[in-house]
C-alpha positions as CSV (number, residue, x, y, z in Angstrom):
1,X,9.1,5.2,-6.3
2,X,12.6,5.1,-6.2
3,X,13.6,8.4,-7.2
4,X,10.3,9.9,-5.2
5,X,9.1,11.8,-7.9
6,X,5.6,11.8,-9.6
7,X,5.5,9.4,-12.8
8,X,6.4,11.1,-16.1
9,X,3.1,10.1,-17.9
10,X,0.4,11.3,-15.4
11,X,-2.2,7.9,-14.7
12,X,-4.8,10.6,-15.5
13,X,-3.9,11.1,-19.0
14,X,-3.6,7.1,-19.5
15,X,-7.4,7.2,-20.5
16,X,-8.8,3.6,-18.8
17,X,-11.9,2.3,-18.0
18,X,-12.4,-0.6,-15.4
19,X,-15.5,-3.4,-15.3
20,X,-17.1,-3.8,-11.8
21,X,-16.3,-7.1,-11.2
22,X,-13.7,-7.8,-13.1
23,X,-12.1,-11.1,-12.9
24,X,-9.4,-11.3,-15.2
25,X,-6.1,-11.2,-13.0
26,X,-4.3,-9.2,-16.3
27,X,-7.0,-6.7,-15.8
28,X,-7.1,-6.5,-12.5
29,X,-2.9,-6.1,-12.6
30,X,-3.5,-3.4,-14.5
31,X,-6.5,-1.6,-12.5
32,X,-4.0,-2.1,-9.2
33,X,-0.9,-0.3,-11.5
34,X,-3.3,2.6,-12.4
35,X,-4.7,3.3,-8.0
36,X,-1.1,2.6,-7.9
37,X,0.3,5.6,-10.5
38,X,-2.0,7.5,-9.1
39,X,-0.5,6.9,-5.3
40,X,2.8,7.9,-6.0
41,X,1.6,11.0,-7.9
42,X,0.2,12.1,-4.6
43,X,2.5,11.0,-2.6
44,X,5.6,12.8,-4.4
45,X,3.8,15.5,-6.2
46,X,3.1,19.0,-4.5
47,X,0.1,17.8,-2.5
48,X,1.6,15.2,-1.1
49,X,2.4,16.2,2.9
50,X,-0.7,19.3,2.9
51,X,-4.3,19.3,4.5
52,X,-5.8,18.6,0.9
53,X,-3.4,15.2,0.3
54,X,-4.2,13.7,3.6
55,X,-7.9,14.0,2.5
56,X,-7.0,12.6,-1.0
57,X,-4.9,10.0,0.4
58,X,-8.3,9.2,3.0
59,X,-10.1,8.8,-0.3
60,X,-7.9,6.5,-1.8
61,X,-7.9,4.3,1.2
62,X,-12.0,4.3,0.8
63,X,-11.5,3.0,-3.0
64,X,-9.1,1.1,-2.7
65,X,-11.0,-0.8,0.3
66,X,-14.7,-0.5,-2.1
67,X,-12.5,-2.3,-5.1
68,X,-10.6,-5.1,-2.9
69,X,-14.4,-6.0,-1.4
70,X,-15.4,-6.8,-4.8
71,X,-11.9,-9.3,-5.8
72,X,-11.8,-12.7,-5.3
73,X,-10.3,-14.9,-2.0
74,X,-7.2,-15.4,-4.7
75,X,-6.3,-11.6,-4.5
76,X,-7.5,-11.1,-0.9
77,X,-6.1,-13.9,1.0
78,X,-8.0,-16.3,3.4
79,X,-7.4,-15.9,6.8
80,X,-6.6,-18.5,9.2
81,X,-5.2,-20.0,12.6
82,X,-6.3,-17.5,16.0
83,X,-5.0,-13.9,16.0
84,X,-1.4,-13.4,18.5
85,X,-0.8,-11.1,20.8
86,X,-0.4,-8.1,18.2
87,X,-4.1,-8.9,16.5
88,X,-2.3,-10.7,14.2
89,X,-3.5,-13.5,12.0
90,X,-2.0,-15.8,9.1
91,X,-3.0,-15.3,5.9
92,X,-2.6,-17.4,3.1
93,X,-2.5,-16.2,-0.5
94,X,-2.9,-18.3,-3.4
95,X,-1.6,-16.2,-5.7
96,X,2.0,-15.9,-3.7
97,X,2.6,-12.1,-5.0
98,X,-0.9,-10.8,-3.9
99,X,0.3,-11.1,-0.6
100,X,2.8,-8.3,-1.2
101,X,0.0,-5.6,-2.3
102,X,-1.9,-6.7,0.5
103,X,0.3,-4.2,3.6
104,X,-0.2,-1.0,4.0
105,X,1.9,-0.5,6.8
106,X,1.4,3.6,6.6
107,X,-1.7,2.8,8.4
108,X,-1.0,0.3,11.0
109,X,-0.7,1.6,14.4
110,X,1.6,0.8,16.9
111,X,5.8,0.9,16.4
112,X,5.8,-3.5,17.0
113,X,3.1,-4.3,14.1
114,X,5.1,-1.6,12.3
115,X,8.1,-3.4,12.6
116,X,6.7,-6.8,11.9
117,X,5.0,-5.9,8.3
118,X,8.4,-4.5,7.6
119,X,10.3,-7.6,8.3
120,X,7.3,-9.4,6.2
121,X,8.4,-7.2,3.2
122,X,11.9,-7.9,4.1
123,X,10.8,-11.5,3.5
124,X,8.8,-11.0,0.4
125,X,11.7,-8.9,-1.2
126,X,13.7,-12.2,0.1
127,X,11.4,-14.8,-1.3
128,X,10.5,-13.2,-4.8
129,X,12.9,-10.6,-5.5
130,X,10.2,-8.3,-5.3
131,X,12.0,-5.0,-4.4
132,X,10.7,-3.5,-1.2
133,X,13.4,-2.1,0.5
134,X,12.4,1.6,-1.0
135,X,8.7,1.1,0.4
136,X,10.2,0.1,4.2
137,X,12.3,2.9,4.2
138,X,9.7,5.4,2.7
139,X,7.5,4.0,5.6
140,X,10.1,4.1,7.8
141,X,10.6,8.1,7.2
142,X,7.1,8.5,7.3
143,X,6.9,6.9,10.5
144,X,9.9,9.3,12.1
145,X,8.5,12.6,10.4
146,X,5.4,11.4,12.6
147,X,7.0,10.5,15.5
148,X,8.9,14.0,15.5
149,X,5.4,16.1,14.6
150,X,3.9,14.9,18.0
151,X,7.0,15.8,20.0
152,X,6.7,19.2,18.6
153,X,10.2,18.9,17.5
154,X,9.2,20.1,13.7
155,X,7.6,22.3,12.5
């Protein structure tokens, strides 16, 4: 992700085959590696900002949602407390590194929630060492390039 290019060894060519209702977290590690190969190979390859990759990246959001329905409360988090102002709501994660896989801040709307799941993957990156500094500003860029689309100042 770093070097925003697609990966070397397409996820395509890496010949898997996933279990419905899998339980195994090493399996399931793997199985969120592969959607995730197969993210930044949209993402950075030639598709990436067209018509045809918005409707590839609306599919992946569908799969991705069909496969976290099916994971256990350890990978999914268990909500708690009432929602703030924001429609907000804690979350707590067993396993602590789920939690990062769990934002998608792409596709959260409004510029405050924006701001706050960045400053939650400040805190993960801050916590874990989990790098996320690349993903806030890829976000970030995302978010401006949009931003800059609806003023009509781009093309």
């Amino acid at each position: 992700m770093a070097s925003e290019q697609p990966l070397i060894l397409n996820p395509a060519e890496w010949e898997v085959s996933w279990i419905e209702g899998e339980t195994r977290e090493d399996v399931l590690g793997n199985h969120v590696l592969w959607i995730l190969a197969r993210v930044i190979n949209l993402i950075f390859g030639p598709d990436g900002r067209t018509a045809a990759g918005k409707e590839q990246r609306q599919n992946f959001l569908h799969e991705i949602e069909m496969w976290r329905q099916g994971l256990s409360d350890t990978f999914v988090g268990i909500g708690y407390g009432d929602k703030d102002t924001d429609g907000f709501r804690k979350v707590y994660f067993p396993v602590a590194a789920a939690a990062a896989a769990a934002f998608s801040a792409k596709h959260i709307h409004g510029i405050s929630r924006k701001a706050r799941i960045w400053n939650i993957l400040n805190e993960v990156e801050r916590q874990t060492g989990y790098n996320t500094g690349t993903t806030v500003r890829l976000l970030q860029t995302l978010v401006e390039e949009d931003a800059q689309r609806r003023s009509g100042s781009m093309p």
